[in-house]
C-alpha positions in Angstrom: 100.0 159.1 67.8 100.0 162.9 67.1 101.4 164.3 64.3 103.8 166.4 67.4 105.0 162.7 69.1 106.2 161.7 64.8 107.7 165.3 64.6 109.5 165.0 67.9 110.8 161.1 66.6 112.0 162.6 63.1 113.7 165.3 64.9 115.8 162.9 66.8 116.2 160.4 64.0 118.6 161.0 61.3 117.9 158.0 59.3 115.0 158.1 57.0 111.3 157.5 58.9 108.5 156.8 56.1 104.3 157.4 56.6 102.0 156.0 54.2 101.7 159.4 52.5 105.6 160.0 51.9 107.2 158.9 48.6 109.2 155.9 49.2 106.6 154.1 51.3 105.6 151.4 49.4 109.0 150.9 48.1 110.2 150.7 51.9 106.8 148.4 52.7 108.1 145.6 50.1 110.1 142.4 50.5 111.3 139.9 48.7 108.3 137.8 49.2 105.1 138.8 47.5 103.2 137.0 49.7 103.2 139.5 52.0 101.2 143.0 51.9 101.7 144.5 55.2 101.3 148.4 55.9 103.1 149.7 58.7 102.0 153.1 60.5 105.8 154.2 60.6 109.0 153.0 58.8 112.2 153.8 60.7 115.0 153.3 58.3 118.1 153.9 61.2 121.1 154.5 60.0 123.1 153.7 63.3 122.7 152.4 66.8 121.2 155.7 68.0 118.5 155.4 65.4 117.9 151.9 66.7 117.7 153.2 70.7 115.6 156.3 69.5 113.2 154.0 67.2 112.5 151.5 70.5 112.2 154.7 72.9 109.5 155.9 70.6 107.7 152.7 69.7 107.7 151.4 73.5 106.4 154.7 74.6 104.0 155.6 71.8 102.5 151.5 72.5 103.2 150.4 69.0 103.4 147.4 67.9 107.3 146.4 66.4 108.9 144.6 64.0 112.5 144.3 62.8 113.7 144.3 59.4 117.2 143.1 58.3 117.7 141.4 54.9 113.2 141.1 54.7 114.0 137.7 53.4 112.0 135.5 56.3 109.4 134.0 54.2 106.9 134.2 56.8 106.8 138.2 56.4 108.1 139.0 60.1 110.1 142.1 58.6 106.9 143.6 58.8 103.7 144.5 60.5 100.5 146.3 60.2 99.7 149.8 61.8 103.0 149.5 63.7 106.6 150.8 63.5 109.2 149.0 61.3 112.8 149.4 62.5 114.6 148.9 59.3 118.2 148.1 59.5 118.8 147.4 55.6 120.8 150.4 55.3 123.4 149.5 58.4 125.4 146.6 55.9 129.2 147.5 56.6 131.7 144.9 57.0 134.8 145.4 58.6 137.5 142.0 58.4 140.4 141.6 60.3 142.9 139.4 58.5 144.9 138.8 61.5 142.6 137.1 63.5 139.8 136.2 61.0 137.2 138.1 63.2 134.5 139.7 61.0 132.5 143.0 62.6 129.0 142.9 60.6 126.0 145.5 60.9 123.1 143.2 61.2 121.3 144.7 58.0 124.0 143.2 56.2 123.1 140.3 53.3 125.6 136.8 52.9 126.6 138.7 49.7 128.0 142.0 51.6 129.9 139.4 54.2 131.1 137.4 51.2 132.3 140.0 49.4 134.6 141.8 52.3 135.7 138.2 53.4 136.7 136.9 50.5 139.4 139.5 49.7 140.7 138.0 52.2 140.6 134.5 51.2 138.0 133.7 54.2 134.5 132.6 54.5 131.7 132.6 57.7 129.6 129.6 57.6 126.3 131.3 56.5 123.8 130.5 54.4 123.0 129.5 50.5 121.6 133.1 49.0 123.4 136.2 48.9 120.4 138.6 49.0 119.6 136.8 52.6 120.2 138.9 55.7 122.5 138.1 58.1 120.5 138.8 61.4 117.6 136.7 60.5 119.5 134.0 59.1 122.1 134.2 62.5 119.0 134.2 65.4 117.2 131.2 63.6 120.4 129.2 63.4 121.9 129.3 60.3 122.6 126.4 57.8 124.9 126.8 54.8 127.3 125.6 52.4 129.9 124.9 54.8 127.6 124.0 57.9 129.2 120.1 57.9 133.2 121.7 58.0 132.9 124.7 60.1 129.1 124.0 61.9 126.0 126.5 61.7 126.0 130.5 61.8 125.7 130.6 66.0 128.8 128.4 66.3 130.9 131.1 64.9 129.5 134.0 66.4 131.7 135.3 69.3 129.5 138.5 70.0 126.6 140.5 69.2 125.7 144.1 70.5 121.9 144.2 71.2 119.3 146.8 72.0 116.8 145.7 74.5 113.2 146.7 75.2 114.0 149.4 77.6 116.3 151.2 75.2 120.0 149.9 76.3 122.6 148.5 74.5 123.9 145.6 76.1 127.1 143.1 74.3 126.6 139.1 74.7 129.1 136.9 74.5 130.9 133.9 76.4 131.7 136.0 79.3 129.3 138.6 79.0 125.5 138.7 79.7 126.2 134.9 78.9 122.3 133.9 79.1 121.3 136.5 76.5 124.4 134.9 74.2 122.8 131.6 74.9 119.4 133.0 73.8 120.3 134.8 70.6 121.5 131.6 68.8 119.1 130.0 68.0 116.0 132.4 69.4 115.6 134.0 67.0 114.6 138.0 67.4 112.6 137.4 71.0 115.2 139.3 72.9 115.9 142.5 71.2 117.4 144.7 68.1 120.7 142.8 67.1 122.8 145.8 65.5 125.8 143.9 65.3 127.3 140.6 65.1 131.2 139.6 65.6 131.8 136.1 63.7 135.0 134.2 63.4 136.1 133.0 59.7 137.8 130.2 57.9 139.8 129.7 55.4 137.8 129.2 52.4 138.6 130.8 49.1 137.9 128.2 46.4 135.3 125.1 46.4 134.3 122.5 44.2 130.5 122.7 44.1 128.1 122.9 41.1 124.9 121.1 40.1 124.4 117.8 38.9 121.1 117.1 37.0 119.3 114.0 36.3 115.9 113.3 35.1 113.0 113.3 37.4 111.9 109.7 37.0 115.6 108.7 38.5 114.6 110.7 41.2 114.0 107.5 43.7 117.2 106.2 43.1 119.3 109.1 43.3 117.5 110.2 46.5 118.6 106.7 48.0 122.2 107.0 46.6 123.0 110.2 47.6 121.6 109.5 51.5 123.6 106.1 51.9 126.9 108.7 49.9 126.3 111.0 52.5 126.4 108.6 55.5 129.8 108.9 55.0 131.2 112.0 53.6 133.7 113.7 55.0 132.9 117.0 57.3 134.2 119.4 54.0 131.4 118.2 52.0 127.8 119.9 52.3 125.5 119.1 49.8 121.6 118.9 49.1 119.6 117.3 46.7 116.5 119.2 45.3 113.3 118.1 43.4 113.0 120.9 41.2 112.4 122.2 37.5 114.7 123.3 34.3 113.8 126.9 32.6 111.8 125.0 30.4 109.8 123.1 32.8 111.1 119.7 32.7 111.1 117.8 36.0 114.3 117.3 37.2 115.9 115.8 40.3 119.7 117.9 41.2 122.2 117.5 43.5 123.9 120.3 44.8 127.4 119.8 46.6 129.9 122.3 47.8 133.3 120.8 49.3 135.2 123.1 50.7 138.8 121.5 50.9 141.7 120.5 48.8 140.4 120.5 45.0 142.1 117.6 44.2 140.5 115.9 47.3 137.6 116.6 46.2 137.2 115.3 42.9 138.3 111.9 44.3 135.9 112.4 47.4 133.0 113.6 44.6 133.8 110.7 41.8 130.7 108.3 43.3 128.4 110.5 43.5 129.1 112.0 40.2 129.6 108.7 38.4 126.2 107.2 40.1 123.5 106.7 37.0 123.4 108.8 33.8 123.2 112.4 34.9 121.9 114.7 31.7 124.3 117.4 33.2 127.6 117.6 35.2 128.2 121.4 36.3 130.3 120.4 39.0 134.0 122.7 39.1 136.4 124.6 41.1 134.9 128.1 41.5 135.3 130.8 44.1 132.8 130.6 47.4 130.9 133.9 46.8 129.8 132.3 43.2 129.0 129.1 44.9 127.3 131.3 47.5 125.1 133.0 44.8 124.2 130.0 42.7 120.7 129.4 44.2 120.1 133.3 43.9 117.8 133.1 40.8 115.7 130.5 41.8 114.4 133.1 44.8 113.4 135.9 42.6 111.7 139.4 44.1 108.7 139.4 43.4 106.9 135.7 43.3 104.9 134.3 46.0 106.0 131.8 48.5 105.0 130.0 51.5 107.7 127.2 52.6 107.2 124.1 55.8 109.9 122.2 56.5 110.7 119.1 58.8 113.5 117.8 60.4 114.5 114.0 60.7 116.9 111.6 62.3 117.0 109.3 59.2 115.7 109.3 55.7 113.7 105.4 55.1 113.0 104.3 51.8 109.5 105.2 52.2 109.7 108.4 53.1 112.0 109.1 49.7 109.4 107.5 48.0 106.7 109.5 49.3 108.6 113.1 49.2 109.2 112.0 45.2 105.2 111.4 44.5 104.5 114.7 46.7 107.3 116.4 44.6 105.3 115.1 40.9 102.4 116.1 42.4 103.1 120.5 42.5 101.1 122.5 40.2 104.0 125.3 39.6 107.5 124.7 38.1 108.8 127.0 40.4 108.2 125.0 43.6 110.4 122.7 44.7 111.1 120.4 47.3 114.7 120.5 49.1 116.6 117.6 51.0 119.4 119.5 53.0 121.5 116.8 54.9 123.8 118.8 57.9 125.2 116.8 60.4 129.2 116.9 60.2 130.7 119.7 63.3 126.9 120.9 63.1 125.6 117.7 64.7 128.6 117.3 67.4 127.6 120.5 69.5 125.0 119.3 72.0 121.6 120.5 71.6 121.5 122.3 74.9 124.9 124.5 74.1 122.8 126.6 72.1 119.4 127.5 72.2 119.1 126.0 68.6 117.5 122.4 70.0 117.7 120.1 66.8 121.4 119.3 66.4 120.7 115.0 66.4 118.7 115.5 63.1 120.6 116.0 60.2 117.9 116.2 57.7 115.5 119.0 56.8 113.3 118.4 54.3 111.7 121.8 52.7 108.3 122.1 50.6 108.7 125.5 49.1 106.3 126.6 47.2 106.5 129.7 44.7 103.8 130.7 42.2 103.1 134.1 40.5 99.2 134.4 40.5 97.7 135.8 43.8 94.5 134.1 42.7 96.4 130.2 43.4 97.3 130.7 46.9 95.2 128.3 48.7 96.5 125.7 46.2 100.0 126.4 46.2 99.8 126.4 50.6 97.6 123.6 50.6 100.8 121.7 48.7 103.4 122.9 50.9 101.1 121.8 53.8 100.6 118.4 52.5 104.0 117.7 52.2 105.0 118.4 55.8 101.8 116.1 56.4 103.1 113.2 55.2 106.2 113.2 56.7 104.4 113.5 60.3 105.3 109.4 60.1 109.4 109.7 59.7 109.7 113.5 61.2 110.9 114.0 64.7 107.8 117.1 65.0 110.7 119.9 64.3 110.9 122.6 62.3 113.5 125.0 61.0 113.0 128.5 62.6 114.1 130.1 59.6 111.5 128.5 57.5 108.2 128.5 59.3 105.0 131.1 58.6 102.8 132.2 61.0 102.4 129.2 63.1 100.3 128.1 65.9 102.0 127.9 70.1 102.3 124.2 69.4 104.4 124.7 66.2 106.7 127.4 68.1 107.3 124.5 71.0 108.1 122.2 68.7 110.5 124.7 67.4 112.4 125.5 70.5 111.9 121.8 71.6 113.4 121.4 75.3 115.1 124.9 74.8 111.8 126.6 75.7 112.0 127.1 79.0 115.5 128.3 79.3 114.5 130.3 76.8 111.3 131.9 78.3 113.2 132.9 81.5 115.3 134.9 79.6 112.7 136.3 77.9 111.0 137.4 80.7 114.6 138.6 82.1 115.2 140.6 79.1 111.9 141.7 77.8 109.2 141.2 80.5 106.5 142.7 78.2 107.1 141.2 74.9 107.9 144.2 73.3 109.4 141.9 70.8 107.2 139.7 70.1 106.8 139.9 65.6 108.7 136.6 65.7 108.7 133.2 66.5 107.3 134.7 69.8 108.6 133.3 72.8 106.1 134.3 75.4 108.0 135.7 78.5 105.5 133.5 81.3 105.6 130.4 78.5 107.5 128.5 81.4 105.9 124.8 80.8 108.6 122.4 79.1 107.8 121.7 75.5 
């Protein structure tokens, strides 16, 4: 590029556009993951839809290499790249709620925290998430599992519309009865298929939940794991909850549960009483509270700052073996800021079939997540070869799927397995929509990837 073709962009730009030399650079380089040192040629910071056409125009025609930034909380680093342009939409966060009909209008740079904030005025909630500081878009195109995924389903089943930029520079709406296939696509395909600028959700009633944490010690960890998978089995739909191998500020081994039920308080206390009487919990945190606390609960735990590197699985069922071997794996970490994470789904989730969206994993409720954090750049290797291991041994009980939201930089076999029987579908409209792979600093759907998974 000439220093004439980045004057001409900035001239027709009127976000902020960052080169390495300009102050605010490495500011605009950094995410949330420290993992990741990445150092992109341009930073386009738009601060609309035309900034958004103008930043593909430019990047398409100049040959550059583009990734998408929204929230910058994908742990594999896809926010970024190297020698490329950055379209950065962390400044497009408005929300805009219509009481009436509990549809919510949300720029895609927009965090869970922006959405809960807006909706909860309100008295509403979107099913989104567990950690305010997370991005919408990401968290929307991978799926999207929250607190009230079992009630209300994932992310994708309550979007009614997105507005989309494509690889050729147009701006094109998807929804049930408009550019259908590209609707399809975008839940659950993460960002193969263009520059999401906005999403249109529907809401729910949720003001108040009963959620907390309830702590035990780690050595119950085996029988608490059991209890709450056979509690779960039958839980009612208002009822997420998670159980979490994890450690206390001052480093003791714990095991936690983590519910949020998101009906009638009084419900829920009864509904909550067996899993909050099982054993002898050291703590009971468990109360009424309003969602956007619940929402932000987990918030510390992800600071700015540390490294991570996260593998998950999925699963139909949970054996007694496989409990037993996640708890030695979990005893085994060499940082008391790793953890390992059981989130159980199912509920309204695990009723939508798996071909309605291109999300392909609704018949396995569980997820099981090695996430490992550390501080020291010099452990890596050991803190990855961990998280590794983990998934490794659960190759026996696993169904070979992954979370989108929670893979790294993965092989073509990993991405299959991701996208399952979706692929194909998936890669037609791919090459429909972006022939070239402009858009390929993803989970990258190649557009002639046409074999079934």
């Amino acid at each position: 590029m000439s220093d004439i073709d980045i004057k001409a962009f900035r001239s027709a730009f009127t976000g902020q556009v960052f080169e390495p030399a300009d102050l605010g650079y490495n500011e605009a380089r950094q995410i949330w993951n420290a993992s990741i040192n990445k150092h992109p040629r341009l930073i386009a910071r738009c601060s609309g839809v035309a900034d958004v056409i103008a930043a593909v125009t430019f990047a398409r025609a100049s040959d550059l290499l583009t990734a998408i930034r929204g929230g910058g909380h994908n742990v594999g680093g896809r926010a970024l790249c190297d020698d490329g342009l950055v379209i950065d939409l962390s400044r497009m966060r408005s929300v805009f709620v219509n009481p009436a009909t509990r549809r919510v209008q949300v720029q895609a740079g927009a965090t869970l925290g922006d959405i809960d904030r807006e909706t909860h005025v309100f008295g509403l909630a979107i099913p989104c998430g567990i950690v305010s500081k997370t991005g919408i878009g990401g968290l929307t195109l991978g799926g999207g599992v929250g607190w009230l995924i079992r009630k209300y389903g994932m992310t994708i089943d309550n979007l009614l519309s997105a507005q989309v930029v494509t690889a050729d520079g147009k701006v094109l709406t998807a929804n049930a009865s408009e550019n259908d296939d590209l609707f399809w696509a975008l839940r659950g395909g993460g960002g193969n298929f263009g520059v999401v600028t906005s999403f249109e959700f529907q809401a729910h009633p949720v003001a108040t939940v009963l959620g907390g944490l309830l702590l035990y010690p780690r050595e119950a960890a085996v029988d608490v794991l059991r209890h709450f998978r056979d509690f779960m089995a039958s839980a009612p739909d208002e009822l997420t909850a998670y159980v979490a191998l994890l450690h206390g500020p001052d480093g003791a081994p714990l095991t936690g549960v983590i519910p949020c039920y998101c009906g009638d308080i009084a419900e829920g206390e009864r509904v909550l009483a067996p899993l909050r009487k099982f054993g002898n919990p050291i703590m009971d945190g468990i109360q009424a509270m309003p969602f956007p606390v619940m929402q932000s609960m987990l918030g510390p735990s992800f600071p700015d700052g540390n490294q991570n590197y996260w593998k998950s699985t999925m699963q139909r069922e949970l054996p007694d073996d496989a409990i037993s071997a996640i708890v030695e794996h979990a005893n085994s970490l060499e940082s008391p800021l790793s953890a390992v994470v059981l989130e159980y789904y199912g509920g309204a989730s695990g009723r939508v079939p798996n071909e309605a969206t291109a999300f392909p994993h609704r018949h396995l409720p569980w997820d099981i997540l090695f996430i490992a954090q550390w501080t020291d750049p010099a452990q890596t290797n050991m803190h990855r070869d961990w998280a590794r291991a983990g998934e490794d041994l659960l190759r026996a009980y696993s169904q070979n799927a992954h979370l989108l939201s929670a893979l790294d930089v993965e092989t073509d076999d990993v991405i299959k397995t991701a996208f399952g029987p979706n692929l194909t579908r998936l890669a037609e409209i791919k090459k429909k929509y972006d022939p070239t792979n402009f858009f390929r600093v993803n989970q990258n759907i190649k557009p002639e990837a046409l074999a079934v998974a």
